[in-house]
C-alpha positions as CSV (number, residue, x, y, z in Angstrom):
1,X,-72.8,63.8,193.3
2,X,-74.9,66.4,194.6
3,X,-77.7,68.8,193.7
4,X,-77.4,72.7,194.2
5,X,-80.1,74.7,195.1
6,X,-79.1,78.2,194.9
7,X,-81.3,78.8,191.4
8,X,-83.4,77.0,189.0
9,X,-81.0,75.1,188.1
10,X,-80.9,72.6,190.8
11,X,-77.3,71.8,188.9
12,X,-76.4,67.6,189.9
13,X,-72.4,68.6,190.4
14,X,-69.9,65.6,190.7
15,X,-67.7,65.2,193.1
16,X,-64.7,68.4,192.3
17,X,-67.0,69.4,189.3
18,X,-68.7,72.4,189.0
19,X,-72.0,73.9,188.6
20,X,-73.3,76.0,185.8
21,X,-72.4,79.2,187.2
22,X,-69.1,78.0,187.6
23,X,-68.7,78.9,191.2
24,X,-70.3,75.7,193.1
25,X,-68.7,72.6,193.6
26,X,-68.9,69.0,195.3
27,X,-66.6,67.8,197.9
28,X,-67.0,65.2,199.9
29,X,-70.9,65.3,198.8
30,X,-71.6,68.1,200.0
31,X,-72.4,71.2,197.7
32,X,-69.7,74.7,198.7
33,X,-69.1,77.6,197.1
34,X,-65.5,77.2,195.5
35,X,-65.5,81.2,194.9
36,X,-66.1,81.8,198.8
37,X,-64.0,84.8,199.9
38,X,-62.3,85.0,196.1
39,X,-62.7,88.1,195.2
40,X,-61.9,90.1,192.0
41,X,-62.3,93.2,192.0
42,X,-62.6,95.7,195.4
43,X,-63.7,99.4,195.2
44,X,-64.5,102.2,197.1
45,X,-67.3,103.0,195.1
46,X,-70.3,106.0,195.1
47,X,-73.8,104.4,196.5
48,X,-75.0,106.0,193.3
49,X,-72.9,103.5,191.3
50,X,-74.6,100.6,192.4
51,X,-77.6,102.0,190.9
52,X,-78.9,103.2,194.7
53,X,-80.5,106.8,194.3
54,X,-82.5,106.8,197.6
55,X,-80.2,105.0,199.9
56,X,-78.0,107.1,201.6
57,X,-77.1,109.2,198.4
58,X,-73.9,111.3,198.6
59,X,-72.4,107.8,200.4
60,X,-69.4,105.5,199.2
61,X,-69.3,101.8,199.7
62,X,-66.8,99.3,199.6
63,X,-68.1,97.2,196.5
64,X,-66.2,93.8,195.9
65,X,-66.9,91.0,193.6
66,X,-66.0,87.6,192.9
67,X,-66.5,84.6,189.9
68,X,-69.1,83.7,187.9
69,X,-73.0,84.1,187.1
70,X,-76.2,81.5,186.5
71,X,-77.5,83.7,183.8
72,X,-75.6,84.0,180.2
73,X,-76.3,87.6,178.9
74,X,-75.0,88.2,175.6
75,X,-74.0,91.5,176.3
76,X,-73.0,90.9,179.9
77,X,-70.5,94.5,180.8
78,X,-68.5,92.0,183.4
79,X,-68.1,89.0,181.2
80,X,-64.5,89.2,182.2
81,X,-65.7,87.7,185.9
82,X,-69.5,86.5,185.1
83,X,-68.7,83.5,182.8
84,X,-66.3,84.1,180.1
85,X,-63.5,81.1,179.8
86,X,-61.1,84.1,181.5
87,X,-63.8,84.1,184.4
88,X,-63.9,80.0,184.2
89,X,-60.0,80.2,184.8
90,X,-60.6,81.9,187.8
91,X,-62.3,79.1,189.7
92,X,-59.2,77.1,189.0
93,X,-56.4,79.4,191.3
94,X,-56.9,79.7,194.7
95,X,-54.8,82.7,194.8
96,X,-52.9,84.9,192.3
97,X,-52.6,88.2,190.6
98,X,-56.2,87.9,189.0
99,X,-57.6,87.1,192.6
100,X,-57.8,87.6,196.3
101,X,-58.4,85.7,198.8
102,X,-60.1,87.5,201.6
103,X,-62.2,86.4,205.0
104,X,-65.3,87.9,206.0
105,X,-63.7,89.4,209.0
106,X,-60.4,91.1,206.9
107,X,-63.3,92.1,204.7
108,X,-65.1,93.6,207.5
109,X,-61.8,95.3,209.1
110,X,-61.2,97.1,205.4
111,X,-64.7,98.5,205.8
112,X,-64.1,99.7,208.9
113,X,-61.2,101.4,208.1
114,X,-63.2,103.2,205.2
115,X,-65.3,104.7,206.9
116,X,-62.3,107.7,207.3
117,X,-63.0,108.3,203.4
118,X,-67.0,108.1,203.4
119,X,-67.4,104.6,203.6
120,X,-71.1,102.8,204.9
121,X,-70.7,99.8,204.3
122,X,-70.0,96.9,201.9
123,X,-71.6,96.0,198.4
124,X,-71.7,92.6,197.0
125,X,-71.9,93.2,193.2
126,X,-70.2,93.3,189.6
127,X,-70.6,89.7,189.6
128,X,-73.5,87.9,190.7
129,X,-73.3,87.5,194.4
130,X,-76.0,85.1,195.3
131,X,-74.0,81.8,194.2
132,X,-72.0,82.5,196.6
133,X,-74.3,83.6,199.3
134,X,-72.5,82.1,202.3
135,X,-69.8,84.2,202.0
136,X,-72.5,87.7,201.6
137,X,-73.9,86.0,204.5
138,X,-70.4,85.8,207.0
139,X,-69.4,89.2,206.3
140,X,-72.7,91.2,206.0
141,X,-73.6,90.0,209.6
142,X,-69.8,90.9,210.6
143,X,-70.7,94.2,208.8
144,X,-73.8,94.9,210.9
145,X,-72.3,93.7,214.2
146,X,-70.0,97.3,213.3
147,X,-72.4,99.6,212.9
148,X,-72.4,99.5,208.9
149,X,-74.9,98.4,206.0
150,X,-74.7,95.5,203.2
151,X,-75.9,96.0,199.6
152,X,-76.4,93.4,196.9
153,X,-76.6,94.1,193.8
154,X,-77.9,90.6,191.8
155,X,-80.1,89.2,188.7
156,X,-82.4,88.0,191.6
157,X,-82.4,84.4,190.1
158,X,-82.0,82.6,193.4
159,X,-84.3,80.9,195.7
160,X,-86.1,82.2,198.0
161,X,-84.5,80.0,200.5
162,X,-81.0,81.5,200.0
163,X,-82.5,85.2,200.3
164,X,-84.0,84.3,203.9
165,X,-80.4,83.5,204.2
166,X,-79.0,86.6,204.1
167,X,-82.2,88.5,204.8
168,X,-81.3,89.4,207.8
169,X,-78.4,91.4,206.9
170,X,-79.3,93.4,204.4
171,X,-80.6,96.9,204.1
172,X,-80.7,97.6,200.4
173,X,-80.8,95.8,197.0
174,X,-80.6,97.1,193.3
175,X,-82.1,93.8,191.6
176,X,-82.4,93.5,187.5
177,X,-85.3,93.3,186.0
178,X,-84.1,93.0,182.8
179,X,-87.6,92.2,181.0
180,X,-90.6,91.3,181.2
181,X,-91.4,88.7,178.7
182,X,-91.0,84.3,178.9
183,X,-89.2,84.8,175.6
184,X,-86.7,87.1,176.9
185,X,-86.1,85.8,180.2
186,X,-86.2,82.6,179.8
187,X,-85.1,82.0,176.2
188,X,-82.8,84.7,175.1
189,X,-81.0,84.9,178.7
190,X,-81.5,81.6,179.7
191,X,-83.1,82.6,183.2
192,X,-85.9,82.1,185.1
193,X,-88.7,84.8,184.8
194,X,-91.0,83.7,187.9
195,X,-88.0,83.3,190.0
196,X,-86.9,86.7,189.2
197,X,-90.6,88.1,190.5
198,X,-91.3,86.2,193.1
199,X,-87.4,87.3,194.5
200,X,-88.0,90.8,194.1
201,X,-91.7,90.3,196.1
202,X,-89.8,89.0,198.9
203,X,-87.1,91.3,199.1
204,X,-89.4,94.8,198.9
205,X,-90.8,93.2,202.2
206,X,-88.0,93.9,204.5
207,X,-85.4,96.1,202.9
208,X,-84.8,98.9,200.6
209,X,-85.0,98.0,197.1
210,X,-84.4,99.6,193.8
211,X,-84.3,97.6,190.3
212,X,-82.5,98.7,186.9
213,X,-83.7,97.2,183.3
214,X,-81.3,97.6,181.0
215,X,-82.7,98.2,177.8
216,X,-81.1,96.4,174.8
217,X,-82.2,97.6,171.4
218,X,-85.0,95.2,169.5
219,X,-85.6,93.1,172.5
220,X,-86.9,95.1,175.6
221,X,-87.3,98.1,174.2
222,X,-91.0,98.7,173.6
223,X,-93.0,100.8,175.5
224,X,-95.6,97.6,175.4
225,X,-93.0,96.2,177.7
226,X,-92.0,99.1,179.6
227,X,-95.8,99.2,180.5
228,X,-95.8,95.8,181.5
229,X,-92.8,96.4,184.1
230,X,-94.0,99.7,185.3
231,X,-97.7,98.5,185.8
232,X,-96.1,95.2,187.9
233,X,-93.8,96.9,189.8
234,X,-96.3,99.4,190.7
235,X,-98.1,96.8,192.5
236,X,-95.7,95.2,195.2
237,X,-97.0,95.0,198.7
238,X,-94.7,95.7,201.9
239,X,-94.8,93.3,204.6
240,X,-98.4,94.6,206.0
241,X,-99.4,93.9,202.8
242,X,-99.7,97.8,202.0
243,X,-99.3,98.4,198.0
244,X,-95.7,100.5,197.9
245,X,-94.6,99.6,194.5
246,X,-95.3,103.0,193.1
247,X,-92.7,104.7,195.4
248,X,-89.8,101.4,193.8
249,X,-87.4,103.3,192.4
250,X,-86.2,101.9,188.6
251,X,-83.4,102.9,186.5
252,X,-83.2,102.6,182.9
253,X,-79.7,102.2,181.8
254,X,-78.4,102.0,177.9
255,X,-76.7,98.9,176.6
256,X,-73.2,99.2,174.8
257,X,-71.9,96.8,172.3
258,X,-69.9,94.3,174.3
259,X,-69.2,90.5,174.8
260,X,-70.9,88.8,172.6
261,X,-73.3,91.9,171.4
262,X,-70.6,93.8,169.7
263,X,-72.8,94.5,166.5
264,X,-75.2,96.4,168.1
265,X,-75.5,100.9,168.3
266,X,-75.5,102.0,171.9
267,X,-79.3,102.5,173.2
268,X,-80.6,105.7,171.5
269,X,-80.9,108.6,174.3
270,X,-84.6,108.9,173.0
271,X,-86.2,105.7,173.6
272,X,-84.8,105.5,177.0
273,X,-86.5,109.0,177.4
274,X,-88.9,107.9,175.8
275,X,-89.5,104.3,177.7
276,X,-88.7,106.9,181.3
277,X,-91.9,108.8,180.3
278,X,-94.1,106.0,180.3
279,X,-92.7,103.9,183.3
280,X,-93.6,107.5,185.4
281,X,-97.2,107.1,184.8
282,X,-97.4,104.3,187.1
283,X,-94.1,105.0,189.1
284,X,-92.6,108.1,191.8
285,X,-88.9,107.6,190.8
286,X,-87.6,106.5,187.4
287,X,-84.1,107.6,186.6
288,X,-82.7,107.6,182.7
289,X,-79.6,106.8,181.6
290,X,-78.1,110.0,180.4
């Protein structure tokens, strides 16, 4: 047995079990990421997608993704590969039709040859990358050493051990900040609130970062709340210590009934206008969901 220290977690995995993200294992005693290089889905996808609006827009990037999450959002939009029993079936094949095994450097070679179709780079995203961050790690430095950039796209529940990880690599990040309250973060998605924060004040330090709250109808929907996010994010500091948070870019996207969440109406147009409108009195860029 041995403990994992990606998140909050701090999982104690036996040997050949697995962690609760369902990606990290034990062998031989030592904790390894049994998603490394397993990827499930690969697209060359607009920057735009990601959500990135101020990093290189009018770009593509090759976005890939692999297994599992360490948060359990009820109306996750890739339970198929975060941590439904479909995803959990994943971790069990080392290779098939649902999955591809890939090394950092063939990963690194298809950027390359991208580049012919608009391609800068590579996106770790659609699951959540950070439990298995050795593999962002391999392949974003191989990225750099070729002349191209490395996206994540996470929850931002990791430690901040594991971001000075792959700091080095990366040049932008859309992190979720799906909420603002203990109750929400902590209860109703199982996460970790502070570790969410204190991620996203590291990360504005030394690369480009934008975040996206999705808003989900009757639980972060208030403009209490949307005050609350606006007013903290407004307030990061750069690595001089110089407050930048104002210029952050955030993007308000709708929820959709989905995955355990299928009883729900689609966010209402209005209160994401609505919500937009007050996050801009304390912040330059905030983009709706149209």
């Amino acid at each position: 047995m041995a403990k994992c220290d990606v998140c909050f977690r701090h999982c104690d995995i036996k040997e050949g079990g697995k962690g609760f993200c369902g990606a990290r294992t034990c062998i031989d005693g030592r904790i390894i990421p049994n998603n490394y290089g397993k990827l499930t889905s690969i697209a060359l996808d607009p920057i735009e997608k990601k959500p990135l609006n101020r990093f290189h827009p009018g770009s593509k990037i090759v976005s890939v993704g692999s297994y599992g999450c360490n948060l359990r959002c009820p109306f996750c939009q890739n339970c198929e590969i975060s941590w439904s029993d479909f995803a959990l079936s994943l971790a069990k094949k080392e290779d098939g039709p649902d999955i591809r095994t890939t090394s950092p450097e063939e990963l690194a070679d298809i950027a390359e040859y991208q580049k012919r179709f608009g391609n800068i780079g590579v996106a770790f995203t659609y699951n959540e990358p950070l439990i298995g961050y050795e593999f962002v790690r391999d392949t974003a430095k191989l990225v750099h050493e070729r002349g191209m950039f490395n996206v994540l796209v996470s929850n931002g529940t990791a430690s901040l051990s594991v971001l000075e990880e792959i700091a080095p690599y990366i040049d932008a990040m859309n992190i979720d900040l799906k909420g603002f309250s203990e109750d929400y973060y902590n209860g109703f998605l199982g996460g970790n609130r502070e570790m969410t924060l204190e991620f996203i004040r590291r990360a504005v330090t030394f690369c480009h970062v934008e975040l996206t709250t999705l808003v989900v109808p009757g639980k972060n929907d208030s403009e209490e709340e949307m005050a609350e996010i606006a007013a903290w994010i407004s307030e990061l500091k750069d690595a001089n210590g110089n407050k930048t948070g104002e210029a952050v870019p955030l993007h308000l996207l709708r929820c959709y009934p989905r995955f355990k969440m299928q009883d729900i109406e689609p966010t209402d147009l209005r209160v994401i206008q609505r919500l937009a409108e007050v996050a801009r009195k304390k912040l330059k860029y905030v983009y709706a969901a149209c």
